[in-house]
C-alpha positions in Angstrom: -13.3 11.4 -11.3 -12.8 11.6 -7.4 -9.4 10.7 -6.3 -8.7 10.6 -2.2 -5.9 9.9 -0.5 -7.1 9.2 2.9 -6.7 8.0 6.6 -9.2 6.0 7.1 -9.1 3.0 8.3 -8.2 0.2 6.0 -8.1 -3.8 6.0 -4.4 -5.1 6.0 -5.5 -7.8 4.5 -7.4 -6.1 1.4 -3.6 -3.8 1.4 -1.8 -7.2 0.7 -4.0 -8.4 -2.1 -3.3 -5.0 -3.6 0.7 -5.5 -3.1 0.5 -9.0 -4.6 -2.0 -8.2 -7.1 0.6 -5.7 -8.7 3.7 -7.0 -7.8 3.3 -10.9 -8.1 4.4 -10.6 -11.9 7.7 -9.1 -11.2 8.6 -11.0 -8.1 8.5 -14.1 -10.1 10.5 -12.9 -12.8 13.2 -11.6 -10.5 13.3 -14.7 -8.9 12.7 -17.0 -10.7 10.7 -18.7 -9.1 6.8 -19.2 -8.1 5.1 -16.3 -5.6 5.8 -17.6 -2.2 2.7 -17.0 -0.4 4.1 -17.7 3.7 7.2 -15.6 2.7 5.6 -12.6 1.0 2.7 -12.3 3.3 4.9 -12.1 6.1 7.7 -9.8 4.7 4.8 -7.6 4.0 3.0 -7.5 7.9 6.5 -7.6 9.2 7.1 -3.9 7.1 3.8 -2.6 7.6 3.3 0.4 9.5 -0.7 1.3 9.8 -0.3 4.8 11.3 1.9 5.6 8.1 -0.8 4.2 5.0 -3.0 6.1 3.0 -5.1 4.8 1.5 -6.1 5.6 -2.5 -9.4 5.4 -3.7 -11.0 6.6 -6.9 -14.8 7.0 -6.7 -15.1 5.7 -3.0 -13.1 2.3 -4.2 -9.7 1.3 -2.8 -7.1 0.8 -5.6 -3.9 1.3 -3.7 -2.1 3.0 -0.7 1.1 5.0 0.2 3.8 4.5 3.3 4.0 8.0 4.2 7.1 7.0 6.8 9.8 9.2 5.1 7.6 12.1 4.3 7.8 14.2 7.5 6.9 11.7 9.6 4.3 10.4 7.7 2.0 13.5 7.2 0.9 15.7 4.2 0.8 18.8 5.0 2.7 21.6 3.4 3.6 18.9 0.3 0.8 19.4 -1.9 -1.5 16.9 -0.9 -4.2 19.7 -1.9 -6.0 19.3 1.7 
């Protein structure tokens, strides 16, 4: 199995459906209340910082990212990214 964490460039959009995707279940059940779509979607571009994502993909398809932002500013090296 090929697993990359990369730079390249990625679709905001395609990131969100990830976020909700996984986190839509638990939202709801901590608030108690149905997935706000206008809130969520904005809290999420509001806090999203491109130059800091990496993307994950296994076998050239996207299945989640990282916000490298408090990992020395945002880069790998010397933290075993195996680069």
């Amino acid at each position: 199995m090929d697993v990359v964490l990369s730079e390249q460039p990625h679709d905001p959009e395609a990131l969100y459906r990830l976020v909700r995707s996984a986190m839509e279940p638990h939202v709801v059940a901590a608030r108690g209340e149905p997935w706000n779509d206008a809130r969520e979607r904005a809290q999420f571009f509001e806090q999203l910082a491109p130059a800091s994502v990496r993307v994950i993909a296994v076998e050239e398809q996207v299945v989640g990212f990282v916000d490298l932002r408090g990992v020395r500013g945002g880069s790998m090296s010397g933290r075993g990214s195996g680069r």
